[in-house]
mmJSON file of the N, C-alpha and C atoms, coordinates in Angstrom:
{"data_MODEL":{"atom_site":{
"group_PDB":["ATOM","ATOM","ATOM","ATOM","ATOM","ATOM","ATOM","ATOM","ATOM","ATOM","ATOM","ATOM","ATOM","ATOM","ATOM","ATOM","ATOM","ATOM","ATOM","ATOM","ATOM","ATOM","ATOM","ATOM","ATOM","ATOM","ATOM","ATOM","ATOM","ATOM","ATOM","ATOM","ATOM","ATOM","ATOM","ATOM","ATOM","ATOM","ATOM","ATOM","ATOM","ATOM","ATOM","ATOM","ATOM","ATOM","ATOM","ATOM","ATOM","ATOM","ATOM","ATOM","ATOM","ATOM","ATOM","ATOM","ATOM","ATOM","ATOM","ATOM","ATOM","ATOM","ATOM","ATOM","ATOM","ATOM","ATOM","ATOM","ATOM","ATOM","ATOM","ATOM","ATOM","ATOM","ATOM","ATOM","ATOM","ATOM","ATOM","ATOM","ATOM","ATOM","ATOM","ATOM","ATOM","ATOM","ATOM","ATOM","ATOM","ATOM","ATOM","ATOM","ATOM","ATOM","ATOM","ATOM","ATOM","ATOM","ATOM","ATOM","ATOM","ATOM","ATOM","ATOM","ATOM","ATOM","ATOM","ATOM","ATOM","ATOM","ATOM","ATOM","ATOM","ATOM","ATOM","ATOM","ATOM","ATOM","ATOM","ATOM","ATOM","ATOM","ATOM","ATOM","ATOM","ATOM","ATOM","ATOM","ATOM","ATOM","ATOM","ATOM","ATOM","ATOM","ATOM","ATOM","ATOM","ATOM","ATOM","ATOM","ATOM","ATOM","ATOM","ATOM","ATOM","ATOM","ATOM","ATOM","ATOM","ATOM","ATOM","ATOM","ATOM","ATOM","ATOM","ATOM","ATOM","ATOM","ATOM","ATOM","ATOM","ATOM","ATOM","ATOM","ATOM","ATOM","ATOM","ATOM","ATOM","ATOM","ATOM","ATOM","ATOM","ATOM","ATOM","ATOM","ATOM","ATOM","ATOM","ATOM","ATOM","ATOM","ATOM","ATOM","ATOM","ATOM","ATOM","ATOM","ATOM","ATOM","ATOM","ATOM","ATOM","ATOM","ATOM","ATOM","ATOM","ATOM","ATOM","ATOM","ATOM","ATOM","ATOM","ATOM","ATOM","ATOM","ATOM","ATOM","ATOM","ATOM","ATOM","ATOM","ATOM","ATOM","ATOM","ATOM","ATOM","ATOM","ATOM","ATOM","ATOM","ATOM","ATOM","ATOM","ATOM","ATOM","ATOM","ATOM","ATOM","ATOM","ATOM","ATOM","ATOM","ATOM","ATOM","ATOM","ATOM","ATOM","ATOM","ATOM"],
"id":[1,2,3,4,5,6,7,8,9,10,11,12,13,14,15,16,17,18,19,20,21,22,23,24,25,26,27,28,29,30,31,32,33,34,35,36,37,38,39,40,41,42,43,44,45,46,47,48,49,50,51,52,53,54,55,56,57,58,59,60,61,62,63,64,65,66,67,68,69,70,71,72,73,74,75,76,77,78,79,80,81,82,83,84,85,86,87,88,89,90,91,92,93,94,95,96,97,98,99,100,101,102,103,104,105,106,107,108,109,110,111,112,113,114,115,116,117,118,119,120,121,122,123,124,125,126,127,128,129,130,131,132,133,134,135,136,137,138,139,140,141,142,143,144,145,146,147,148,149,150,151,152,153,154,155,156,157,158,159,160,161,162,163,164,165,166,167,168,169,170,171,172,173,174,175,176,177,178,179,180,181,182,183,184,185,186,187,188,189,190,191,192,193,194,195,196,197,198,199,200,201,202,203,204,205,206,207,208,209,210,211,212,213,214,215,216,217,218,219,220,221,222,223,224,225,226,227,228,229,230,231,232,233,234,235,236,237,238,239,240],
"type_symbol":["N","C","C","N","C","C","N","C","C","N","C","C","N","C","C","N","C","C","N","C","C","N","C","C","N","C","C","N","C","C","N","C","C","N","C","C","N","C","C","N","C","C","N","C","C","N","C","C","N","C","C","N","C","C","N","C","C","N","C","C","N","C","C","N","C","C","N","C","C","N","C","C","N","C","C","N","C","C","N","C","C","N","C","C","N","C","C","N","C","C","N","C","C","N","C","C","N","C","C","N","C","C","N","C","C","N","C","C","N","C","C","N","C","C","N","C","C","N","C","C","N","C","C","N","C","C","N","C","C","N","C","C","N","C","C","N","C","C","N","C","C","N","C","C","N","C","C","N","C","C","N","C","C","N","C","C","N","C","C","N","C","C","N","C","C","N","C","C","N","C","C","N","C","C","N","C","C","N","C","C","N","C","C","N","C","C","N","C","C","N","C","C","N","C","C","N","C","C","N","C","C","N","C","C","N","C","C","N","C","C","N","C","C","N","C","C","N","C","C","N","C","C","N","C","C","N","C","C","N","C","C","N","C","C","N","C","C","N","C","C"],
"label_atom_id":["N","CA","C","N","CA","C","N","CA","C","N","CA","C","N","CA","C","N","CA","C","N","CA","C","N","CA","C","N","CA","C","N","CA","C","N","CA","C","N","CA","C","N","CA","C","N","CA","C","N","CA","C","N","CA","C","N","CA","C","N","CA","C","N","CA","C","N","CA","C","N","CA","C","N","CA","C","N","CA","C","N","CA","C","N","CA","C","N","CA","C","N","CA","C","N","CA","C","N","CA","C","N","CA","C","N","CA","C","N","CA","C","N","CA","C","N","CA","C","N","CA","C","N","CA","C","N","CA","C","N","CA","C","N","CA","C","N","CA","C","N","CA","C","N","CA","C","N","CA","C","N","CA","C","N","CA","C","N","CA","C","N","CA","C","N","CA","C","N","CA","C","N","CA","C","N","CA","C","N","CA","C","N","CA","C","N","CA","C","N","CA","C","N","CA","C","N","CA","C","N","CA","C","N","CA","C","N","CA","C","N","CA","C","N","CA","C","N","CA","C","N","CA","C","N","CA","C","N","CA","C","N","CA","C","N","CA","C","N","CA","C","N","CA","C","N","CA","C","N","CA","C","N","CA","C","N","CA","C","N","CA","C","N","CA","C","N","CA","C","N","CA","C","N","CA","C","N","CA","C"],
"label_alt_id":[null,null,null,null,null,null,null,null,null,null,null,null,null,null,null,null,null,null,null,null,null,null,null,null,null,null,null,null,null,null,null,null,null,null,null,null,null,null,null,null,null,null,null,null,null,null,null,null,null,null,null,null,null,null,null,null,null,null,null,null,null,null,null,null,null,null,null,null,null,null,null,null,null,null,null,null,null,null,null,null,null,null,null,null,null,null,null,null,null,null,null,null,null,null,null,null,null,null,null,null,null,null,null,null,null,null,null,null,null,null,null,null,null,null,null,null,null,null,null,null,null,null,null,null,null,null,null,null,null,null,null,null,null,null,null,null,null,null,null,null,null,null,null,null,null,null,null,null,null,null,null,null,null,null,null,null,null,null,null,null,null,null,null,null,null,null,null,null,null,null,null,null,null,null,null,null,null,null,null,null,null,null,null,null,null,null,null,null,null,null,null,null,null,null,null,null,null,null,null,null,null,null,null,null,null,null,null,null,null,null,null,null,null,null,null,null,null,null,null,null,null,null,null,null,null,null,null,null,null,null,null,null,null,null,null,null,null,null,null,null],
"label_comp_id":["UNK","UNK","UNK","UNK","UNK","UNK","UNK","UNK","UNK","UNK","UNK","UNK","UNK","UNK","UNK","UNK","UNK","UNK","UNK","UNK","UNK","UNK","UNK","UNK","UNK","UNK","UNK","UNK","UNK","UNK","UNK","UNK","UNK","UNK","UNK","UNK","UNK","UNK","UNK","UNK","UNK","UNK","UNK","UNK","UNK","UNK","UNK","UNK","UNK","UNK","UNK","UNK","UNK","UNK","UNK","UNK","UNK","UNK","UNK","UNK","UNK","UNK","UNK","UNK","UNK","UNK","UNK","UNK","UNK","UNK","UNK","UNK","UNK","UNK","UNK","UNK","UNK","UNK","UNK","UNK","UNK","UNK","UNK","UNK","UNK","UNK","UNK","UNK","UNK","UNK","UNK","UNK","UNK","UNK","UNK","UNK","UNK","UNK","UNK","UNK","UNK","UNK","UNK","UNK","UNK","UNK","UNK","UNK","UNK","UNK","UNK","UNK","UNK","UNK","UNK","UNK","UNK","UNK","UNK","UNK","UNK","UNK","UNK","UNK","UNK","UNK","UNK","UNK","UNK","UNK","UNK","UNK","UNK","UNK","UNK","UNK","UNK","UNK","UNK","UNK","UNK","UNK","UNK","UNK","UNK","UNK","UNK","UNK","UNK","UNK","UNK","UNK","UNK","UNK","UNK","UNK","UNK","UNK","UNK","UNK","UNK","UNK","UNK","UNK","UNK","UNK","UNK","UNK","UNK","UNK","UNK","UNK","UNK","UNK","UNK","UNK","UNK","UNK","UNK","UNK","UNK","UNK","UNK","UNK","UNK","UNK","UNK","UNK","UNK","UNK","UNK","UNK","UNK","UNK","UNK","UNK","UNK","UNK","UNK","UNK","UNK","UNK","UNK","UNK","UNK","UNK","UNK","UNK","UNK","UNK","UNK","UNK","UNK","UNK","UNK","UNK","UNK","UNK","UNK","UNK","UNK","UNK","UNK","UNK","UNK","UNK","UNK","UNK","UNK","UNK","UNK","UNK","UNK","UNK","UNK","UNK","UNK","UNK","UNK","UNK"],
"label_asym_id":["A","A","A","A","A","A","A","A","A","A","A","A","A","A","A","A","A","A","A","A","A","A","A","A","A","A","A","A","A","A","A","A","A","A","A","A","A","A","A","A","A","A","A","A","A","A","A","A","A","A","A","A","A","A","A","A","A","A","A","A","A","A","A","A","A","A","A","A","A","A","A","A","A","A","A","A","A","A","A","A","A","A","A","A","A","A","A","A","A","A","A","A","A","A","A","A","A","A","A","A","A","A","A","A","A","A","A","A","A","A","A","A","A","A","A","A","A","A","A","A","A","A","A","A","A","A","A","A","A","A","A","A","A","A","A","A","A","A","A","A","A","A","A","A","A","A","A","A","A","A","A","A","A","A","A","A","A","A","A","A","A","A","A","A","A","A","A","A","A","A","A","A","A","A","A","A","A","A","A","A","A","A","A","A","A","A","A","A","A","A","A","A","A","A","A","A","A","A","A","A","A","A","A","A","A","A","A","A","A","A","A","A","A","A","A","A","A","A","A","A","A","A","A","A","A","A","A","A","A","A","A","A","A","A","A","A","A","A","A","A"],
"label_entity_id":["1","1","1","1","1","1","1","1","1","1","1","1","1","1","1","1","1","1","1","1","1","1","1","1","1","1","1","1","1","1","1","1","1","1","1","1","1","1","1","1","1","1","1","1","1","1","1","1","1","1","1","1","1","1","1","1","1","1","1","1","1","1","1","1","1","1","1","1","1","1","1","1","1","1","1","1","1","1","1","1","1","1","1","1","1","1","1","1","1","1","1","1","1","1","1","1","1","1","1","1","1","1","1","1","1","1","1","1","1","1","1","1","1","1","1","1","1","1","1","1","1","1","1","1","1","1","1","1","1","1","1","1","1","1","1","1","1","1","1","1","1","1","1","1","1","1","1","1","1","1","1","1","1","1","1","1","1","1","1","1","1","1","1","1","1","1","1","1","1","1","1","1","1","1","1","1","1","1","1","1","1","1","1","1","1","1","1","1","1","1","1","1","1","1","1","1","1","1","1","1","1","1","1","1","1","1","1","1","1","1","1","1","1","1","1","1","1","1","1","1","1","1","1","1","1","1","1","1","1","1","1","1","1","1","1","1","1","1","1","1"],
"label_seq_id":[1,1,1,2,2,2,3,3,3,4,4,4,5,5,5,6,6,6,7,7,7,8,8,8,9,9,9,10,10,10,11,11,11,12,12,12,13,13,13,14,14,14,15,15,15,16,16,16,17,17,17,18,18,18,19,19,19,20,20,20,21,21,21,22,22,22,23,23,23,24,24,24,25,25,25,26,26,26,27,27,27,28,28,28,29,29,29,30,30,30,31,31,31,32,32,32,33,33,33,34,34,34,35,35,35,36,36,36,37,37,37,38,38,38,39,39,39,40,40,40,41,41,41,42,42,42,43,43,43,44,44,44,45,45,45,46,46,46,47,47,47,48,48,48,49,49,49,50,50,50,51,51,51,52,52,52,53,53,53,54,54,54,55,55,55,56,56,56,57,57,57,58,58,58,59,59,59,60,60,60,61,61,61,62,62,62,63,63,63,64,64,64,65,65,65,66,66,66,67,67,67,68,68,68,69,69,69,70,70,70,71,71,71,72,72,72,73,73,73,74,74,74,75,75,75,76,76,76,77,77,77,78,78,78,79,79,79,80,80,80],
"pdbx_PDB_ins_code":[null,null,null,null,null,null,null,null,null,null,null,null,null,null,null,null,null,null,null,null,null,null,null,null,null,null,null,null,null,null,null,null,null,null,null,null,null,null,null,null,null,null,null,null,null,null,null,null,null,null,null,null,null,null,null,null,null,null,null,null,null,null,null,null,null,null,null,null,null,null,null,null,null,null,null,null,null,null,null,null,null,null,null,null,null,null,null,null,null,null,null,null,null,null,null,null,null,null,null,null,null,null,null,null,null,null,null,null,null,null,null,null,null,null,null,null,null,null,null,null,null,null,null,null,null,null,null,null,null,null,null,null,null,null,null,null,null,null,null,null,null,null,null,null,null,null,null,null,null,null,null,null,null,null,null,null,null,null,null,null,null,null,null,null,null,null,null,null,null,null,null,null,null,null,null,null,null,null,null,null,null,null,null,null,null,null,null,null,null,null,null,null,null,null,null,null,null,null,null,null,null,null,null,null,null,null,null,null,null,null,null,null,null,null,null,null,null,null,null,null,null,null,null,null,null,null,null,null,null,null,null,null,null,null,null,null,null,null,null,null],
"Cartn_x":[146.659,146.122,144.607,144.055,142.282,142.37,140.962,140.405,138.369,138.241,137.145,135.975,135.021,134.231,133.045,132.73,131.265,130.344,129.585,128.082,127.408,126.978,125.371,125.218,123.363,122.58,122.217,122.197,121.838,119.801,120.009,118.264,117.57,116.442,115.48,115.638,116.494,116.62,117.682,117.688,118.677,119.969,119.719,120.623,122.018,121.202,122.361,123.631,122.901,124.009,125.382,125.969,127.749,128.539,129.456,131.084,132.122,132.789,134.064,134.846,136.521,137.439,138.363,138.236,139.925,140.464,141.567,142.652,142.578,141.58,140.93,139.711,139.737,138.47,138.201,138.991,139.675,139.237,140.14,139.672,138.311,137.664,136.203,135.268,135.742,135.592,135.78,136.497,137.008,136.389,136.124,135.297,133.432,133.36,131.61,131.929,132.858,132.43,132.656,133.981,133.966,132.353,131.904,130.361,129.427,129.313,128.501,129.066,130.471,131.157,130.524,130.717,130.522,129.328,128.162,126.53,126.158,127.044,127.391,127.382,128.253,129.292,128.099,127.14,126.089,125.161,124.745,123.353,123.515,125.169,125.693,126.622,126.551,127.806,127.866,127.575,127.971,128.43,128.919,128.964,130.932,131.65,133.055,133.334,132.512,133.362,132.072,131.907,131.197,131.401,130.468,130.962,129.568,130.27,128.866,129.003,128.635,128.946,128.263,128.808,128.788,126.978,126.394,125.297,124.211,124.852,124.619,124.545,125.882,126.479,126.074,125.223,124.324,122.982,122.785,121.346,121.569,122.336,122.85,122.763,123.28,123.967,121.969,121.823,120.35,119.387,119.678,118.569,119.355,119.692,120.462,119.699,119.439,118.634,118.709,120.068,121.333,122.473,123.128,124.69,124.973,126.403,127.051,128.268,129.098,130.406,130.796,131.744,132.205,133.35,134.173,135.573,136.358,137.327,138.071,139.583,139.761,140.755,141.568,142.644,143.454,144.254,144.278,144.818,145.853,146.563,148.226,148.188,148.595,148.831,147.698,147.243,145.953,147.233,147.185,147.696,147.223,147.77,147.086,147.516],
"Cartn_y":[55.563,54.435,54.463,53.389,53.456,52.063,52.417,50.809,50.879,49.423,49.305,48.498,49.091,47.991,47.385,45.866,45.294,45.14,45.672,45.438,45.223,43.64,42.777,42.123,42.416,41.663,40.963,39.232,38.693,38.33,38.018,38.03,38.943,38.844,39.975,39.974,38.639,38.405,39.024,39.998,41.271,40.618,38.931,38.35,37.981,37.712,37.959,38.247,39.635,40.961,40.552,40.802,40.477,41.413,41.845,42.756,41.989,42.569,42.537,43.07,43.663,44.757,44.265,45.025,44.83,46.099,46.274,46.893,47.785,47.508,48.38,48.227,48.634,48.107,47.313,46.998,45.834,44.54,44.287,43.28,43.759,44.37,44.416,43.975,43.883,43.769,42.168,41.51,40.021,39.64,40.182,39.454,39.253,40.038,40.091,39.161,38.855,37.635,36.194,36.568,34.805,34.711,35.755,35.717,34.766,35.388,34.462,33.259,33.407,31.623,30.942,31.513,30.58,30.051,30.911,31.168,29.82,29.428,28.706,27.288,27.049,26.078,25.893,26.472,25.819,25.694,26.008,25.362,24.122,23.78,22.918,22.056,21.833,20.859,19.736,19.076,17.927,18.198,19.62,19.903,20.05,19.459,19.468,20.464,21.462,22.707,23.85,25.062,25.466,27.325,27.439,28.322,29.488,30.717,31.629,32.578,33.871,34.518,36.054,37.071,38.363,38.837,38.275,38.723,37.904,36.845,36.031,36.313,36.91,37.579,39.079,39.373,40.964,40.15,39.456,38.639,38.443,37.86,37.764,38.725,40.046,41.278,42.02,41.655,42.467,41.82,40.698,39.849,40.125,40.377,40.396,41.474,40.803,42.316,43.682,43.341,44.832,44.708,45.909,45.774,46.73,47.433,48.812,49.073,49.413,49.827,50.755,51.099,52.167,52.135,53.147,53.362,54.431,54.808,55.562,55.85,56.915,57.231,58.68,57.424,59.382,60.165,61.168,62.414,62.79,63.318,63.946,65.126,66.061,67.325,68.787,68.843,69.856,71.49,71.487,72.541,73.925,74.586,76.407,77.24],
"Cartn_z":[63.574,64.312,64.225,64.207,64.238,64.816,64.98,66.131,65.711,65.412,64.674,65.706,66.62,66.98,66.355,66.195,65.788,67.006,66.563,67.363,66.877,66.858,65.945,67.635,66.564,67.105,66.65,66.253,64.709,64.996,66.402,66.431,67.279,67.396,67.927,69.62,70.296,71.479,71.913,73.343,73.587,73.925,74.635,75.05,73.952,72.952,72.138,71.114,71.584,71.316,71.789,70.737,70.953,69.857,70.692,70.314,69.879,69.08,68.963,68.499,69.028,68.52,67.455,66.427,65.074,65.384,64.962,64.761,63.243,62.446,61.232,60.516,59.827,58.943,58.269,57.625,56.801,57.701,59.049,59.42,60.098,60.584,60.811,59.911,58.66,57.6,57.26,57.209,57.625,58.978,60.018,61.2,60.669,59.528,59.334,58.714,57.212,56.852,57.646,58.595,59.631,60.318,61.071,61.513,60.673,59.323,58.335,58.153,57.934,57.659,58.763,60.329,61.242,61.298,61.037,60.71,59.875,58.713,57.735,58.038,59.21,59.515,60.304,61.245,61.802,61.138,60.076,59.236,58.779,58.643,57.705,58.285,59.465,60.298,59.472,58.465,58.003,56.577,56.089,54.638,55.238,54.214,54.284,53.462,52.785,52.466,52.077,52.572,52.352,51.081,50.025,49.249,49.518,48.998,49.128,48.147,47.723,47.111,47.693,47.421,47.874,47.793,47.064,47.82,49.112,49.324,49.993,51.209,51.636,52.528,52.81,51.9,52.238,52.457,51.912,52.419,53.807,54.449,55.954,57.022,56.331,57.035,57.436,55.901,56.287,57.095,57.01,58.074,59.293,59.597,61.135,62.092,63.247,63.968,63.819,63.986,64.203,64.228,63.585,63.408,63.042,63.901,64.189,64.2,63.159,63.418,63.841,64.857,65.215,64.747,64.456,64.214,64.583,65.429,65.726,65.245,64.751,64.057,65.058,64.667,65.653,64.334,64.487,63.621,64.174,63.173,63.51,63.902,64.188,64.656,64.319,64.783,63.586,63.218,61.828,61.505,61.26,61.269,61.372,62.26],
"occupancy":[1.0,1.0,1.0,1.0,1.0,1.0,1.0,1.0,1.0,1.0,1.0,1.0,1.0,1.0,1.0,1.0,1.0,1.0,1.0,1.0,1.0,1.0,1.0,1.0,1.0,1.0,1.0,1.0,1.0,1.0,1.0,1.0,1.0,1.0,1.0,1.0,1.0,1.0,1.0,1.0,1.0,1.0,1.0,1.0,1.0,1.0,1.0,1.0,1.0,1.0,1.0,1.0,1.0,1.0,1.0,1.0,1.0,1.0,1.0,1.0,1.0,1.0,1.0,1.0,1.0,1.0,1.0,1.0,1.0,1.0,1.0,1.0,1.0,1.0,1.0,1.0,1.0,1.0,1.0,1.0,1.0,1.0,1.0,1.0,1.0,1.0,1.0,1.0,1.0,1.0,1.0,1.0,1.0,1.0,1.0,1.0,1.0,1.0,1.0,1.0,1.0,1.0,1.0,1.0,1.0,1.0,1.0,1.0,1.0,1.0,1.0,1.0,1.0,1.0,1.0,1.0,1.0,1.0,1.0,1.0,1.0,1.0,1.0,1.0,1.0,1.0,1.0,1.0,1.0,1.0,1.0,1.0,1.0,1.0,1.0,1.0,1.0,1.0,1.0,1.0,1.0,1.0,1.0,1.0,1.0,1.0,1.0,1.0,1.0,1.0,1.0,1.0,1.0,1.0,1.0,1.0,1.0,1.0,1.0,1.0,1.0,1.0,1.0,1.0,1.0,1.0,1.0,1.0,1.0,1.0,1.0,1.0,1.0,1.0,1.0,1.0,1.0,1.0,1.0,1.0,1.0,1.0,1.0,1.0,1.0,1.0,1.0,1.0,1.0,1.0,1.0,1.0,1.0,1.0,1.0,1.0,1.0,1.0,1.0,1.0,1.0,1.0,1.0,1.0,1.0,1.0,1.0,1.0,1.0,1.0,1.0,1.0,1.0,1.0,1.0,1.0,1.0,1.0,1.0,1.0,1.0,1.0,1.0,1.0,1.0,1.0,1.0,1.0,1.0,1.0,1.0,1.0,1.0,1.0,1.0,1.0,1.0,1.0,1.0,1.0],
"B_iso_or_equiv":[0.0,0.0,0.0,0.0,0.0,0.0,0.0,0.0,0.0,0.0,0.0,0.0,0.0,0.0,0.0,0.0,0.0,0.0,0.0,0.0,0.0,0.0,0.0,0.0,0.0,0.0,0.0,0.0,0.0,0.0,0.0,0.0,0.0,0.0,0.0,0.0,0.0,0.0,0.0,0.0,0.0,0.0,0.0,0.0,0.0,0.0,0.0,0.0,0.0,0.0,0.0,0.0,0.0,0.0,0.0,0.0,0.0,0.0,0.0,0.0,0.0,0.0,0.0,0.0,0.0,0.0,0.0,0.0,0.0,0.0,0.0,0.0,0.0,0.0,0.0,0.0,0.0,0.0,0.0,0.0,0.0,0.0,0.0,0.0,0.0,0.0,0.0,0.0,0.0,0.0,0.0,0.0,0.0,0.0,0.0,0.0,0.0,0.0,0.0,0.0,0.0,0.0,0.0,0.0,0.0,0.0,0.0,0.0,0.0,0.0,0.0,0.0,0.0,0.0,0.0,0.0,0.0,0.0,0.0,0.0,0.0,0.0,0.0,0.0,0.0,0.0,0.0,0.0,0.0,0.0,0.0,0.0,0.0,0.0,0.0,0.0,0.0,0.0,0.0,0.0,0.0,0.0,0.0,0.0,0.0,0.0,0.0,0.0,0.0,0.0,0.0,0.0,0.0,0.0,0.0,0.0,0.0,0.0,0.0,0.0,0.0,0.0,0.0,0.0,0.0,0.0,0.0,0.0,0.0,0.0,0.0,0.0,0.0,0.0,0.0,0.0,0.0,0.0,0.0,0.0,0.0,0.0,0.0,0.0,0.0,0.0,0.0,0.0,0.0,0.0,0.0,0.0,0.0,0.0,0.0,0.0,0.0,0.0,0.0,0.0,0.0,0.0,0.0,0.0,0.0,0.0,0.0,0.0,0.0,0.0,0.0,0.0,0.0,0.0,0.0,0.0,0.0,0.0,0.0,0.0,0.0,0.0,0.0,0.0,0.0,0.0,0.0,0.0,0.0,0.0,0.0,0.0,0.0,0.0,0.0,0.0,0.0,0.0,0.0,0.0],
"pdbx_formal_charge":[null,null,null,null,null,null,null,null,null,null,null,null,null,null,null,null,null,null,null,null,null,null,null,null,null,null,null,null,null,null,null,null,null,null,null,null,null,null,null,null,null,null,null,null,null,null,null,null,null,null,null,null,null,null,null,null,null,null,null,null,null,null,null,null,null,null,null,null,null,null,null,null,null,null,null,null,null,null,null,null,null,null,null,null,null,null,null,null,null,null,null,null,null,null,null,null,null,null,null,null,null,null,null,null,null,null,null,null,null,null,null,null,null,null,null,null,null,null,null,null,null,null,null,null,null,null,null,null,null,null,null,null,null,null,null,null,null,null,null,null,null,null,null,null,null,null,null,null,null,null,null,null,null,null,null,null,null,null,null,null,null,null,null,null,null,null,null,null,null,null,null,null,null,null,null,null,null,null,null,null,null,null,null,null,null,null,null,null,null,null,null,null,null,null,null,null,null,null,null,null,null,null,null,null,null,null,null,null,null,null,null,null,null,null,null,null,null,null,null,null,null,null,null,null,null,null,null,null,null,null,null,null,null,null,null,null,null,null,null,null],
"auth_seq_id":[1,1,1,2,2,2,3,3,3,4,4,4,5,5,5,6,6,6,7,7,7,8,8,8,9,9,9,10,10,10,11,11,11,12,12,12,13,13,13,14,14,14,15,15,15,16,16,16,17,17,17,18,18,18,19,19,19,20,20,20,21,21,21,22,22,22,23,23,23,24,24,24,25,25,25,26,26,26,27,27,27,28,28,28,29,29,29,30,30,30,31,31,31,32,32,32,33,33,33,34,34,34,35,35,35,36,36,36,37,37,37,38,38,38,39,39,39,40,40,40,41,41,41,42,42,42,43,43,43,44,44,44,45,45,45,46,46,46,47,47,47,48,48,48,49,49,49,50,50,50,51,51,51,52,52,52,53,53,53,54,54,54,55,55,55,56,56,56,57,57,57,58,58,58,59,59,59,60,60,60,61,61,61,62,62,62,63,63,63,64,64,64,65,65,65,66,66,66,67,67,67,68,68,68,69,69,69,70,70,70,71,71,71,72,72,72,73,73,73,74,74,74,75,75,75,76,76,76,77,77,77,78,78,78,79,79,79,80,80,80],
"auth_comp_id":["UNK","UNK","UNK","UNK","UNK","UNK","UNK","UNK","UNK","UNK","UNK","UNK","UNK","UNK","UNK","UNK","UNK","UNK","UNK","UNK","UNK","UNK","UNK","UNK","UNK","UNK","UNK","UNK","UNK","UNK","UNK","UNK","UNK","UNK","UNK","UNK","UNK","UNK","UNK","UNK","UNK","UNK","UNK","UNK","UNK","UNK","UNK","UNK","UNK","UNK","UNK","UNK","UNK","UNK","UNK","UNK","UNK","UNK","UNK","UNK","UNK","UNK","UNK","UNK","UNK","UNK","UNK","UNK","UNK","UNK","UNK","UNK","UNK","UNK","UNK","UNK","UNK","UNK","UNK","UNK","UNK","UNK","UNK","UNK","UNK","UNK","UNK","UNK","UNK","UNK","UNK","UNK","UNK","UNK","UNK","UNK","UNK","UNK","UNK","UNK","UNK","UNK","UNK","UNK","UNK","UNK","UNK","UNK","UNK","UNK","UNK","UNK","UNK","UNK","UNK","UNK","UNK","UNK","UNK","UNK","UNK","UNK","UNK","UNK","UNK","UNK","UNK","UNK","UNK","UNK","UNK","UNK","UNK","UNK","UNK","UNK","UNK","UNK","UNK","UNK","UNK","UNK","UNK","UNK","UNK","UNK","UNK","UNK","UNK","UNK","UNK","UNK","UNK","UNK","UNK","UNK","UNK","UNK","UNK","UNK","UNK","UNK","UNK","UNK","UNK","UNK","UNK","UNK","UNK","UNK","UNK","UNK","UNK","UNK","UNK","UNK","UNK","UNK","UNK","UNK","UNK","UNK","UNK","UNK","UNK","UNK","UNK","UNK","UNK","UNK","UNK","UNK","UNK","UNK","UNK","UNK","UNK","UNK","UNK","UNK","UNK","UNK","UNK","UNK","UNK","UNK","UNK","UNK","UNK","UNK","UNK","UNK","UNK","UNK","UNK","UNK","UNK","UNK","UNK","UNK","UNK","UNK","UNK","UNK","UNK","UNK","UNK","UNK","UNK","UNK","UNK","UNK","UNK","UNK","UNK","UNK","UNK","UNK","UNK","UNK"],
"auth_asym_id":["A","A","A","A","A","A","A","A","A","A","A","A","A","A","A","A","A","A","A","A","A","A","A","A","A","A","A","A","A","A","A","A","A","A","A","A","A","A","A","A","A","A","A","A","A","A","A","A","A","A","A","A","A","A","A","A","A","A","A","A","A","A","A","A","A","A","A","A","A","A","A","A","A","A","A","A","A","A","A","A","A","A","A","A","A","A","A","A","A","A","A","A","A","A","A","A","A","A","A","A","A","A","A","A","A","A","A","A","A","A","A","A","A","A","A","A","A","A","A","A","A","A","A","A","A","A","A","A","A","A","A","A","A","A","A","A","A","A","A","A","A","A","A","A","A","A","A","A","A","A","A","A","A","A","A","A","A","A","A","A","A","A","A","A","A","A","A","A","A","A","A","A","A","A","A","A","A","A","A","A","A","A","A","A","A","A","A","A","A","A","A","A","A","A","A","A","A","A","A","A","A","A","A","A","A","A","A","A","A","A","A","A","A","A","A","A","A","A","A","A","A","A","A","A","A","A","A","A","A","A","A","A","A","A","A","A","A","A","A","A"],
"auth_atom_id":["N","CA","C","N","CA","C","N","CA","C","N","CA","C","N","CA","C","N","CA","C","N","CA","C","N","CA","C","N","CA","C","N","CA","C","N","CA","C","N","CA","C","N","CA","C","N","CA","C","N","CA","C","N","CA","C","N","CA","C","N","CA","C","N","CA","C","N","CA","C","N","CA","C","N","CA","C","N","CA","C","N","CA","C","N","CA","C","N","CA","C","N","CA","C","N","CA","C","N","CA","C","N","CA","C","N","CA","C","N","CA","C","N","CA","C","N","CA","C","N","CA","C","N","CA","C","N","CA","C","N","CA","C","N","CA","C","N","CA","C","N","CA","C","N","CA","C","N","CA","C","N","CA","C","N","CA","C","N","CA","C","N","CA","C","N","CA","C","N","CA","C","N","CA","C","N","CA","C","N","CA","C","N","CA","C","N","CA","C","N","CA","C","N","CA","C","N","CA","C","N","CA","C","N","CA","C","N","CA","C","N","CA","C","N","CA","C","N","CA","C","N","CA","C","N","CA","C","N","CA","C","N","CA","C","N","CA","C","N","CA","C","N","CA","C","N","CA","C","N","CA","C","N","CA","C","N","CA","C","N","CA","C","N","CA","C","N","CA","C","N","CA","C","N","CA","C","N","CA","C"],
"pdbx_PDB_model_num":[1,1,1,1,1,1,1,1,1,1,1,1,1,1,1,1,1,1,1,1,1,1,1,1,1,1,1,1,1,1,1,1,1,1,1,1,1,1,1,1,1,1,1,1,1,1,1,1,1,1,1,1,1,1,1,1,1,1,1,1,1,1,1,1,1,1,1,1,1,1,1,1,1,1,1,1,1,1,1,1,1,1,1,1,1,1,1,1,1,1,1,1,1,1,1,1,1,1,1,1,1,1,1,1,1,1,1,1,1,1,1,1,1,1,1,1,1,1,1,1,1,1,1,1,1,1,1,1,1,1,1,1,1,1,1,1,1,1,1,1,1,1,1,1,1,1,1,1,1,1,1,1,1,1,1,1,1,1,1,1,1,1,1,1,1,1,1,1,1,1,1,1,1,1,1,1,1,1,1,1,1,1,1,1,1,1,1,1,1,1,1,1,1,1,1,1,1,1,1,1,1,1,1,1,1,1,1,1,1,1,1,1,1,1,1,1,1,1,1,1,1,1,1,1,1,1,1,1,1,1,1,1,1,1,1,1,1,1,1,1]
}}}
């Protein structure tokens, strides 16, 4: 079992800092890019489809105030 939290800050203002929990990495992983889609969808409210490409989306990540994954993983039995 593991459990993945996001913590961005996308601007320099403390107010707003925002979380959110997946169930892995994968989707923690899928919540950074909906972040940018959504990021997207407000620069662009009148564009009916919007495209990007993978460095676009590190252009994003790095401009962002701050941003922190945590991840917790549980382990099976310790042997020895």
């Amino acid at each position: 079992m593991s459990h993945t939290i996001l913590l961005a800050q996308p601007t320099k203002r403390p107010e707003c800092r925002t979380y959110a929990g997946y169930e892995s990495v994968n989707e923690y992983m899928e919540g950074v890019c909906k972040m940018y889609e959504e990021h997207l969808k407000r620069m662009n409210p009148n564009s009916p489809s919007i495209t990007y490409d993978i460095s676009q989306l590190f252009d994003f990540i790095d401009d962002l105030a701050d941003i922190s994954c945590l991840v917790y993983r549980s382990r099976g039995p310790v042997e020895g």
